[in-house]
GUTITOR-709095 format. One line per field, with one value per residue (C-alpha): chain; x, y, z. Coordinates in steps of 0.02 Angstrom, whole numbers. Example, Ala and Ser with C-alpha at 12.3 -4.5 7.8 and 13.67 -1.06 7.14 Angstrom:
chain (A | A)
px (615 | 684)
py (-225 | -53)
pz (390 | 357)
END
This chain:
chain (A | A | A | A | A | A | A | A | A | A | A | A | A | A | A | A | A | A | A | A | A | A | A | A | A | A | A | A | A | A | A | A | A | A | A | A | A | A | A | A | A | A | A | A | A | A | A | A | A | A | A | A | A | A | A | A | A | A | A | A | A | A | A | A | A | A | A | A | A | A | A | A | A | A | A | A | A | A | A | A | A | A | A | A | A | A | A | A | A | A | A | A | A | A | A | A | A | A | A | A | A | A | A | A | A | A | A | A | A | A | A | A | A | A | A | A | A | A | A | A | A | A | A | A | A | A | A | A | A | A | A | A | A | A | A | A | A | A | A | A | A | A | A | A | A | A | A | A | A | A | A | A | A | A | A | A | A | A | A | A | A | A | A | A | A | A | A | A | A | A | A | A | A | A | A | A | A | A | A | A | A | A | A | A | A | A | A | A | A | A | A | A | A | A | A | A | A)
px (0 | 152 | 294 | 468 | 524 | 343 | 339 | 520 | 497 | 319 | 442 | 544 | 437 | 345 | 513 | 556 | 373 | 414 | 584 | 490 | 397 | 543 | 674 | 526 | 501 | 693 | 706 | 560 | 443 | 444 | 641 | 636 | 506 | 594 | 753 | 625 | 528 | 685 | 769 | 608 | 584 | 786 | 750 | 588 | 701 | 820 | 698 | 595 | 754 | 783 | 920 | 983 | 974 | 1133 | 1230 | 1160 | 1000 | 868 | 893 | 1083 | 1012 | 886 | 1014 | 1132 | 1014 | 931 | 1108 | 1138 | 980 | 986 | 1034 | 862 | 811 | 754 | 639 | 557 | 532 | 442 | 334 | 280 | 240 | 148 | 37 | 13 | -53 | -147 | -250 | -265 | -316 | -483 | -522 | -540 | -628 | -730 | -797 | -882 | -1069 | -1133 | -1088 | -1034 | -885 | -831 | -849 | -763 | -617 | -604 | -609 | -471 | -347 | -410 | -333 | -185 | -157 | -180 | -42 | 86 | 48 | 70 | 236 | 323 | 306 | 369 | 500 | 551 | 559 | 678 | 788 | 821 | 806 | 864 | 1003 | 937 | 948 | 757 | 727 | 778 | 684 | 528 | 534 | 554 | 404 | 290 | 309 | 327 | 153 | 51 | 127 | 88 | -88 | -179 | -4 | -37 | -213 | -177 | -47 | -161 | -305 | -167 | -113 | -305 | -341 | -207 | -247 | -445 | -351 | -309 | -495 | -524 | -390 | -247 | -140 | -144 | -94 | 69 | 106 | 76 | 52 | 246 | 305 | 137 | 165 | 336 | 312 | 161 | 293 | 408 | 265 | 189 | 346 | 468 | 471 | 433 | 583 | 640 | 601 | 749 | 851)
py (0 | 131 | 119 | 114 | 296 | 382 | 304 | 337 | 532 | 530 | 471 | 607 | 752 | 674 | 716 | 880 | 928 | 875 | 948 | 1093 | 1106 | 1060 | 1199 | 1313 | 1306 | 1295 | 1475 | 1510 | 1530 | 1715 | 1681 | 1519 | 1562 | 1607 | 1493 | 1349 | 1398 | 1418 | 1234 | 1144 | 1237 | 1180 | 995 | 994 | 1032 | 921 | 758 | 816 | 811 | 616 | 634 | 454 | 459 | 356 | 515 | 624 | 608 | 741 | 783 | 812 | 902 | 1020 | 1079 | 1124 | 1214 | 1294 | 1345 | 1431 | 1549 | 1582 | 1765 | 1796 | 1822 | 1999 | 1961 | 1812 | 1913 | 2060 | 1918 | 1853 | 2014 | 2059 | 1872 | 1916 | 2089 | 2015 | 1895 | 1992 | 2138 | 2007 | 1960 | 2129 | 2190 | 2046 | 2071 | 2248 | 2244 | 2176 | 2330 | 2372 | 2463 | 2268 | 2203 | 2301 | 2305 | 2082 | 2107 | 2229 | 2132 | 1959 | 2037 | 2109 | 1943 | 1852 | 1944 | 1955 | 1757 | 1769 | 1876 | 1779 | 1617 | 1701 | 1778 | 1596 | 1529 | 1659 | 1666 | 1471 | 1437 | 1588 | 1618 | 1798 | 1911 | 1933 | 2102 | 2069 | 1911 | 1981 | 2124 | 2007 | 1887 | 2034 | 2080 | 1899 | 1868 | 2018 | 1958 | 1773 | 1811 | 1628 | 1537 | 1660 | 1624 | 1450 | 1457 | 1541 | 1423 | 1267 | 1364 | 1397 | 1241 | 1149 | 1294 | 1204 | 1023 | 1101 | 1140 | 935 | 844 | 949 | 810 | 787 | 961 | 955 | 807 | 847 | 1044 | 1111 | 978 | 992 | 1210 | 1162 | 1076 | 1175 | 1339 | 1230 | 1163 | 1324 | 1429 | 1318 | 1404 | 1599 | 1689 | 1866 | 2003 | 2091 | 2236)
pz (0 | 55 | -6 | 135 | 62 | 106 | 282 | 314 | 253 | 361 | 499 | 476 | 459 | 617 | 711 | 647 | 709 | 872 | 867 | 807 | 979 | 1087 | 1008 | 1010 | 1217 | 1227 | 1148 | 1285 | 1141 | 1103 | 1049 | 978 | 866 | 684 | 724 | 766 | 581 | 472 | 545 | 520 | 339 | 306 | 375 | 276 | 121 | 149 | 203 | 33 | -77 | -1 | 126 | 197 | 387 | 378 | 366 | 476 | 601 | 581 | 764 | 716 | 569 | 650 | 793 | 674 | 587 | 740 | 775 | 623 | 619 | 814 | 771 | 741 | 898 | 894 | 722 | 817 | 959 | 856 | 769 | 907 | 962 | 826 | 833 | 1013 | 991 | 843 | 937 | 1103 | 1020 | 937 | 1121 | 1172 | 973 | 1006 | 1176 | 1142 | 1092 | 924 | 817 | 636 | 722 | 820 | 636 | 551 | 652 | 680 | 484 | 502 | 606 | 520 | 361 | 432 | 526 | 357 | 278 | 417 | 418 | 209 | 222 | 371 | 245 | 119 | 218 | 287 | 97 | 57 | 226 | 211 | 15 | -54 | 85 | 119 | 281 | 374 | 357 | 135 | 147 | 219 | 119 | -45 | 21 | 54 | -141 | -198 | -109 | -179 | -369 | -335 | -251 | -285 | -230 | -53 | -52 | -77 | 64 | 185 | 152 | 187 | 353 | 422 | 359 | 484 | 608 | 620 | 642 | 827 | 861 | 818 | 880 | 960 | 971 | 772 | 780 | 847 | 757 | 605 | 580 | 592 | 453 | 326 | 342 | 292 | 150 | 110 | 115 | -7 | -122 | -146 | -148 | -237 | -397 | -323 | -348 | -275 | -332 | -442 | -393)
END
């Protein structure tokens, strides 16, 4: 029915999504953000191109890689800023009375959520494939993803879609969400290239 190679790569990605989690609450979570997202989007790249565990061991793998975009510390902790703000500021929108001014504001921060979600994937594609820095990788994905609107829209759909898995089954969630965003970021990104200087 399944082939060894698609169990062995579901194997893998099942590990970098807990690895995910685990380097995530090591950088305390406002920290580890961004180095936890660009190791699991480079082990995601590697287990997708067919690398042999032999050599190295995707735990190996993803602390290297966590190592080597550590220096983002400050851009994870303004994003996770920004997704706190984001969703404290709809508790508070939310709990006013039913009025067009509460509705039009969740719209507001809905859409700006949307796109900071849109750009932060795009910024991750280019910071890990494309070997850029964060600020020229963000600022590349948020005019990638306004050029490629159906491949964002498909993106976002992929990433609310995996966001309503955690309402279901939460344990599916942290299985599975980190490694299907990551190769949902390299499926729908693979051929989106920077924009030219």
């Amino acid at each position: 029915m399944f082939d060894l190679q698609f169990i062995t790569r579901v194997y893998q990605g099942v590990k970098a999504s807990l690895l995910f989690w685990v380097y995530m609450l090591r950088g305390l979570i406002i920290y580890g953000f961004l180095p936890s997202l660009f190791a699991l989007l480079a082990v995601m790249n590697d287990i997708r191109r067919g690398f042999e565990e032999e050599e190295h061991s995707v735990s190996s793998l993803y602390s290297e890689y966590y190592n080597k975009y550590s220096e983002y510390k400050a851009g994870s902790f303004l994003f996770s800023f920004l997704f706190v703000l984001y969703y404290t500021g709809l508790f508070f929108i939310n709990q006013r009375p039913d009025d067009g001014v509460s509705l039009l504001l969740t719209i507001f921060v809905v859409y700006i959520l949307a796109l900071t979600i849109i750009v932060l994937s795009y910024g991750a594609h280019f910071v890990v494939i494309k070997q850029m820095t964060l600020k020229a990788g963000c600022i590349h994905g948020f005019l990638a993803a306004l050029r490629n609107l159906l491949l964002s829209i498909g993106l976002l759909a992929v990433v609310f879609g995996l966001g309503y898995i955690a309402t279901i089954n939460f344990f599916l969630f942290i299985i599975s969400f980190p490694a299907l965003y990551g190769f949902a970021i390299l499926f729908f990104l693979g051929r989106v290239a920077g924009i030219k200087k």
